[in-house]
PARORO-419297 format. One record per residue (C-alpha): x, y, z; residue number from 0. Coordinates in nm, 4 decimals. Example, Ala and Ser with C-alpha at 12.3 -4.5 7.8 and 13.67 -1.06 7.14 Angstrom:
residues 2
u_v_w_i
1.2300_-0.4500_0.7800_0
1.3670_-0.1060_0.7140_1
end
This chain:
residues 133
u_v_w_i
3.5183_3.9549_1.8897_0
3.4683_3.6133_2.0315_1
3.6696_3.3253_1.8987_2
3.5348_2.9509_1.8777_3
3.6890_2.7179_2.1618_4
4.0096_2.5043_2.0624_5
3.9891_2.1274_2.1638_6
4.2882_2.0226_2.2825_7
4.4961_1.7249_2.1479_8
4.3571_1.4704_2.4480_9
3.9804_1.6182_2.3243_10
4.0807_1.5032_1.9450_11
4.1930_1.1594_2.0390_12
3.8778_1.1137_2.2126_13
3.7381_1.2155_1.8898_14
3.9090_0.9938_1.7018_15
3.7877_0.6958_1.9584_16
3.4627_0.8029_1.8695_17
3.5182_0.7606_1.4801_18
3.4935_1.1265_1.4472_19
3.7201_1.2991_1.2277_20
3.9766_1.6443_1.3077_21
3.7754_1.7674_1.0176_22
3.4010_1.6887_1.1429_23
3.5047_1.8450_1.4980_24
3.5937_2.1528_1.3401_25
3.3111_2.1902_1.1166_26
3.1212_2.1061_1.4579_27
3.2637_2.3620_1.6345_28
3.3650_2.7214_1.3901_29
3.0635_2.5966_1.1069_30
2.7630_2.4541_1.3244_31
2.8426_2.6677_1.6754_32
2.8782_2.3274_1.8698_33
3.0289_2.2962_2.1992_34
3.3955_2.0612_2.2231_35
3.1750_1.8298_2.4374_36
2.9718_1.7634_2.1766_37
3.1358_1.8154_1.8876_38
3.3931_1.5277_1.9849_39
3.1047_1.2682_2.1330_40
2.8246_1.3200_1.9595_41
2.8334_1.0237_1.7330_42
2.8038_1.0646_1.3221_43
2.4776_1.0319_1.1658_44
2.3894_0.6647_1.1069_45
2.1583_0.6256_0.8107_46
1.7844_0.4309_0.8871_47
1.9614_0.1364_0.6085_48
2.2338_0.1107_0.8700_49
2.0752_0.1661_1.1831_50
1.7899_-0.1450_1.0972_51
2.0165_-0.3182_0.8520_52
1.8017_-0.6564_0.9286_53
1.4587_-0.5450_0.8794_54
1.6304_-0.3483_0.6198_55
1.7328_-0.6740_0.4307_56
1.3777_-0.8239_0.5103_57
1.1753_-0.5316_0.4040_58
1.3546_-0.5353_0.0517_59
1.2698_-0.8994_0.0386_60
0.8984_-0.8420_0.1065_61
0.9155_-0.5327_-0.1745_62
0.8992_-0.2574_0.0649_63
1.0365_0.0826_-0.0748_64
1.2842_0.2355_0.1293_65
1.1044_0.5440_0.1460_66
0.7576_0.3271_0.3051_67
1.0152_0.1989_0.5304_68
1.1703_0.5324_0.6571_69
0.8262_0.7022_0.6947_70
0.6946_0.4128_0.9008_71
0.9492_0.4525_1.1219_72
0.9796_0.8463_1.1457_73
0.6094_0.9363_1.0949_74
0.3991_0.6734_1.2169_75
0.6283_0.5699_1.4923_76
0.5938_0.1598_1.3558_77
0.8573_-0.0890_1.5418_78
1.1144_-0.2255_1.2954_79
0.9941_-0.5781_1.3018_80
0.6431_-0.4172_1.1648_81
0.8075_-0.2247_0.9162_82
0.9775_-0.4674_0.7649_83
0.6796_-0.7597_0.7684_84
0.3475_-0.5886_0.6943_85
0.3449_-0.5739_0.3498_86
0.2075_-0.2099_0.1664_87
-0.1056_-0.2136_0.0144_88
-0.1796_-0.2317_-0.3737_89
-0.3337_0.0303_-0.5526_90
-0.6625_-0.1021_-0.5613_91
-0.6385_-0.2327_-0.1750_92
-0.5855_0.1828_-0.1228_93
-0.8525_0.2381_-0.3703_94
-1.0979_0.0200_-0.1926_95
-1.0105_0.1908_0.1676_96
-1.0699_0.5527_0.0254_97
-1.3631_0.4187_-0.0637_98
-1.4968_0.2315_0.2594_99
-1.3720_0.5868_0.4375_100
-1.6055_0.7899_0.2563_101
-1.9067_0.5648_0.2500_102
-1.8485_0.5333_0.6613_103
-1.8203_0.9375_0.6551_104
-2.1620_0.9252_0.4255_105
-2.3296_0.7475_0.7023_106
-2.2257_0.9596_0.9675_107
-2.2747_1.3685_0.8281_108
-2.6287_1.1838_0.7199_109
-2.7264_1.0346_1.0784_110
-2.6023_1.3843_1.1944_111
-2.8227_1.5685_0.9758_112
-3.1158_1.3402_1.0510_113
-3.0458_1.4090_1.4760_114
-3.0429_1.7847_1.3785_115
-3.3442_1.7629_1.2136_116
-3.5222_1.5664_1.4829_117
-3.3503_1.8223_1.7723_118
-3.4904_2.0762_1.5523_119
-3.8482_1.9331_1.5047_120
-3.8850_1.7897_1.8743_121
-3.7166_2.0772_2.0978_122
-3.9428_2.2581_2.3307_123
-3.7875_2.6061_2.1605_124
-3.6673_2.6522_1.8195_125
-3.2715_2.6570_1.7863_126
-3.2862_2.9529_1.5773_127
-3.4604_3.1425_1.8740_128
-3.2258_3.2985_2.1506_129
-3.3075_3.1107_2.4599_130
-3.4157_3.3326_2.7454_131
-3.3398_3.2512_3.1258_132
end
C-alpha cells in the first residue's frame, strides 16, 4: 500500500504565504492525488468577477449578464476591455442576423446549384458517366 506524501511544517508555512489553507493542502494532496509542490503553490481558484473586477464593474453598468461576460472570455477568447464595452445584441438585432445568415446561405446553395447545372450541361462528358483514361 502506498501512502500520500506528508509536507513538512516549512512546506505548510509556504502554504500559508500563499493564502492556502492546512486544510486545502490536504484535500490537494490524500483527495485530488496532487503533488506537495503543487498542492502548497498552486494558487486558489480566483473567480472571472475577481480576476476582471474592472470590466466587471463596467460590464454591469453597460447591462451585460455575467454569464455573456464569462463566455466571451472562455469561449470566444474576447479581451476584457471588449467584453465589458460591446454591448449584446437585442432580440430583434439577433433576429435580424439569423435572418441576413440564411438569406446569404440562400444565395450561395442557389449559385451552387446553378454552377452544377451549367458543369453538368457544358462538360465534354456527363458527370454521371465514369471517366475513362
Amino acid at each position: 500500500m502506498e501512502y500520500n506524501p506528508l509536507p513538512t511544517w516549512d512546506q505548510y508555512e509556504i502554504a500559508e504565504k500563499n493564502g492556502i489553507s492546512k486544510s486545502t493542502v490536504y484535500q490537494r494532496i490524500n483527495i485530488q492525488g496532487w503533488t506537495v509542490e503543487k498542492a502548497i503553490t498552486e494558487p486558489l481558484f480566483v473567480s472571472m468577477k475577481e480576476r476582471y473586477s474592472e470590466q466587471w464593474k463596467i460590464a454591469e453598468k453597460n447591462g451585460i449578464l455575467y454569464r455573456t461576460f464569462r463566455s466571451r472570455i472562455t469561449n470566444l477568447k474576447w479581451s476584457p476591455e471588449e467584453v465589458a464595452t460591446i454591448p449584446t445584441l437585442s432580440t430583434t438585432e439577433c433576429a435580424n442576423c439569423v435572418s441576413e445568415i440564411k438569406y446569404v446561405r440562400n444565395v450561395v446553395m442557389n449559385t451552387l446549384g446553378e454552377c452544377e447545372e451549367v458543369i453538368y450541361h457544358t462538360a465534354p462528358v456527363k458527370l454521371s458517366e465514369s471517366i475513362k483514361l
